[in-house]
C-alpha positions as CSV (number, residue, x, y, z in Angstrom):
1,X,127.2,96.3,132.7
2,X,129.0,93.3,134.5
3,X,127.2,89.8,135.1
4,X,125.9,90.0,138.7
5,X,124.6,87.6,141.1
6,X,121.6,88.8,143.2
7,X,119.9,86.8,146.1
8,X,116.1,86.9,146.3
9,X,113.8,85.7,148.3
10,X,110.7,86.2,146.3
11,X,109.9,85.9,142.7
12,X,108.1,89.6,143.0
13,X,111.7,91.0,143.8
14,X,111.7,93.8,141.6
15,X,115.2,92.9,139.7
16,X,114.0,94.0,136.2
17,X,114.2,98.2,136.1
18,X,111.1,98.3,133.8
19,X,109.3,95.1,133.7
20,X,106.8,95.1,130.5
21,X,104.3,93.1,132.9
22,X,103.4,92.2,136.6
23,X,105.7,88.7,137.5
24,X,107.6,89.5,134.4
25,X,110.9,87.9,136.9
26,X,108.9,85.0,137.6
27,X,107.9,84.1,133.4
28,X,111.9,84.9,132.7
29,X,113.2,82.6,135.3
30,X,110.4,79.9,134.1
31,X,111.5,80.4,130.4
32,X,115.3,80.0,131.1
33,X,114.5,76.5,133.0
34,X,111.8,75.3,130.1
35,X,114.7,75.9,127.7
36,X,117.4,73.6,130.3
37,X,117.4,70.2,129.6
38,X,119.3,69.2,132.1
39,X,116.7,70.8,134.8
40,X,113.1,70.0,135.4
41,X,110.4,72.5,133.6
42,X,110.3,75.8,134.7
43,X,107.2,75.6,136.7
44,X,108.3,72.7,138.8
45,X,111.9,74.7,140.0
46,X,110.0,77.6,141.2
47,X,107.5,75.8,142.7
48,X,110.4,74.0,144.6
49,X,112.3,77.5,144.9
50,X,109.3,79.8,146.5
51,X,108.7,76.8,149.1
52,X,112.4,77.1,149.9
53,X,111.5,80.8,150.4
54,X,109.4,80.2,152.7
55,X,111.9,78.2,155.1
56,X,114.6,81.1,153.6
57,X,116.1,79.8,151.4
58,X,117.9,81.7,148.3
59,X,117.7,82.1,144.4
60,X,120.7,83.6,143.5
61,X,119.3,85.4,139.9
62,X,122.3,86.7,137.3
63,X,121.8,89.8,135.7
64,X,123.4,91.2,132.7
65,X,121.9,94.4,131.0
66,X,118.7,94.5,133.2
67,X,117.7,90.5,132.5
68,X,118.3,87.3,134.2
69,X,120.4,85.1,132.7
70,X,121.4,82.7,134.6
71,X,120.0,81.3,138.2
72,X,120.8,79.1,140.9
73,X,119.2,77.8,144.1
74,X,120.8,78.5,147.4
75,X,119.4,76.2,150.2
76,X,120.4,75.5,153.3
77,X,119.5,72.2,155.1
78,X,119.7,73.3,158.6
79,X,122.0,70.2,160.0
80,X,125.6,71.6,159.0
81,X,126.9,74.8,157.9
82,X,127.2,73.9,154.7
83,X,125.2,75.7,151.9
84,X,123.6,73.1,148.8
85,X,123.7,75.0,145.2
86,X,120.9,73.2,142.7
87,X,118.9,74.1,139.8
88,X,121.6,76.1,138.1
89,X,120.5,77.2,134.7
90,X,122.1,79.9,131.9
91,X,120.2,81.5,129.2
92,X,120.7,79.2,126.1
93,X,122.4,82.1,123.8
94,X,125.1,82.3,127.1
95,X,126.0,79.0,127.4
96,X,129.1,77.6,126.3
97,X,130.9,81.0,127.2
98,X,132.1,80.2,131.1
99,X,128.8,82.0,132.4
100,X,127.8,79.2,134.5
101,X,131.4,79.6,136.2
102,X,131.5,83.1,136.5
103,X,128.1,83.0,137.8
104,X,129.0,80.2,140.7
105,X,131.9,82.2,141.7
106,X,129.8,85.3,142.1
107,X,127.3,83.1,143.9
108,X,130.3,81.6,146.1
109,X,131.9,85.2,146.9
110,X,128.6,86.3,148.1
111,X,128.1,83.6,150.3
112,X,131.7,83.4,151.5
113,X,130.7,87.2,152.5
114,X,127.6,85.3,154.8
115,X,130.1,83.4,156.6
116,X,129.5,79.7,154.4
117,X,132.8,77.9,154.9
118,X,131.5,74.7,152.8
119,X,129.0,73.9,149.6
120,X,127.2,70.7,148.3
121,X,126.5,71.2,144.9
122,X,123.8,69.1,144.1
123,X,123.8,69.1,140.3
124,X,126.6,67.6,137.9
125,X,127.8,71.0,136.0
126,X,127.7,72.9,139.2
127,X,129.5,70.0,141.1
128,X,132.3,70.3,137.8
129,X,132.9,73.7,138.1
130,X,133.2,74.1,141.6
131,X,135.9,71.2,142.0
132,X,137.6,72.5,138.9
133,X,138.0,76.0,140.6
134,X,138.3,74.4,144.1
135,X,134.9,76.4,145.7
136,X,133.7,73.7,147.7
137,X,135.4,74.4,151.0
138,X,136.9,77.9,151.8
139,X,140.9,77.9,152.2
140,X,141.7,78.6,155.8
């Protein structure tokens, strides 16, 4: 099964086909940014993320084989049309193999799809990849 990127809008978003326990999504996602050095701790991100969801915002969560791999916040600031990618992170046995690209891409198609002609990505990486494959604005 393919990498995909799927938006949520709350952690109890039931992603995972057979979760071994209630908020299993949640503990993942927490895991994957404890292990990120580049991110703040797991708890702090979704804190941050499920108050964005509340003002509707977007974690975009990538799934390979039924577990989330890779995520990335979606927020929009309400003053442009412009969409602000943050928090990306990649399981630590994927990184190093282009995930993190594929996974923007995927992030930026489905967005695209919404109507987003422009992104700010907040964070370094995210910020390298998406000038490297020219995704901050779309090509008229």
């Amino acid at each position: 099964m393919p990498l995909e990127a799927i938006a949520i809008n709350s952690l109890d978003t039931p992603l995972i086909k057979k979760p071994a326990r209630e908020n299993e999504l949640a503990e993942r996602l927490e895991a994957l940014y404890d292990t990120d050095d580049s991110q703040p701790d797991g708890a702090e991100v979704l804190a941050i993320i499920e108050q964005g969801f509340k003002r509707g915002q977007t974690l975009y969560v990538g799934m390979f084989n039924d577990k989330p791999i890779a995520a990335v916040g979606c927020f929009d600031d309400g003053q442009t049309d412009a969409k602000r990618l943050q928090y990306l992170t990649v399981h630590l046995q994927n990184r190093g193999r282009a995930i993190d690209a594929k996974f923007i891409k995927l992030v930026y198609d489905a967005e695209v799809k919404k109507g987003v002609r422009a992104f700010v990505p907040v964070d370094a990486e995210i910020h390298r990849i998406m000038t490297e494959y020219e995704l901050l604005r779309v090509k008229d």
